[in-house]
N, C-alpha and C positions, 0 to 999 in steps of 0.2 A: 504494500500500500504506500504511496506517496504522501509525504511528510503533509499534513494537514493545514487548511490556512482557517482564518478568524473566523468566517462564517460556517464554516464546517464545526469549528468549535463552539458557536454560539449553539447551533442545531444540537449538540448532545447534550452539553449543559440544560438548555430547555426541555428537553427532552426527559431528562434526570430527576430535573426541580420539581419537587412534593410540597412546597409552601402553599399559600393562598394566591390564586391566580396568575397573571402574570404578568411580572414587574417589569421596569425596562434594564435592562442588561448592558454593560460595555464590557467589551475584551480587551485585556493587552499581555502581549509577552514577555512574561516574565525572566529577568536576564539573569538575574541576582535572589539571594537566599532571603528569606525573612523569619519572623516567627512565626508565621503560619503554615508557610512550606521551606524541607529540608530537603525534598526529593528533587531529583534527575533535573537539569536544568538544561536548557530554556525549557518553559511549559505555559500555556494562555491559558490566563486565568481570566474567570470570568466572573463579575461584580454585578449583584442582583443588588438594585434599589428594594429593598423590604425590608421591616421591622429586626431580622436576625442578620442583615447586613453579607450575605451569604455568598461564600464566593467558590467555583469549582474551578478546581486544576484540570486541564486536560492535558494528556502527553500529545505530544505534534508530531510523535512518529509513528504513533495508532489509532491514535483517538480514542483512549482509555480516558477513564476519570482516574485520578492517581489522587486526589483529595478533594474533602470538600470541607467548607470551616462556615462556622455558624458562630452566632452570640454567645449562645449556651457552651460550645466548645472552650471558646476564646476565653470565657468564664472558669470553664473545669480547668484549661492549660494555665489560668493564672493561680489558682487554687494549688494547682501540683506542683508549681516552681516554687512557689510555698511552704510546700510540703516537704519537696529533697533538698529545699537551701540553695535551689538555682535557678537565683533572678533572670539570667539572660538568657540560657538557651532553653530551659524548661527540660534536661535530657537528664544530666549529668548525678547520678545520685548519691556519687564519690567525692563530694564536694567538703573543703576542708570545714566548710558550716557546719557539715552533716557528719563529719569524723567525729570534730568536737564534741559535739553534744551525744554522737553514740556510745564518745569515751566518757563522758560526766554520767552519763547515765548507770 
């Protein structure tokens, strides 16, 4: 299959999307990491205007969904960096925050 382009990618996203209705949508290709997506790069992402702010990764060399990130996630992923003591990348559970306090414990 040939590497996919914007509107191809808007078509699965919509496609995809279980929310209420249907919002209007922009895509852009993503070049670079964030804290929402850590995978495979380049990937279009796609930005629903709706209340959960809801955005799907599609891969551009299958047109898979390879993520989707919602409110509620964004919510749990800041709750869990919380949790293992790692404010940046929300991954890391060997954090010397998290040494610390598993050795005071």
């Amino acid at each position: 299959m040939p590497r996919i382009d914007a509107p191809f990618a808007m078509r699965v996203a919509r496609a995809a999307y279980r929310g209420p209705g249907a919002p209007v949508a922009s895509v852009v290709l993503a070049r670079t990491t964030s804290t929402e997506f850590r995978g495979k790069l380049p990937v279009w992402r796609v930005q629903f205007e709706d209340a959960e702010t809801t955005r799907v990764f599609v891969s551009p060399e299958n047109g898979r969904i390879v993520g989707v990130r919602t409110g509620t996630w964004r919510l749990y992923d800041f709750f869990w960096g919380l949790h293992i003591m790692d404010w940046k990348n929300h991954e890391d559970f060997n954090t010397p925050w998290m040494m610390t306090f598993a050795a005071g414990g």
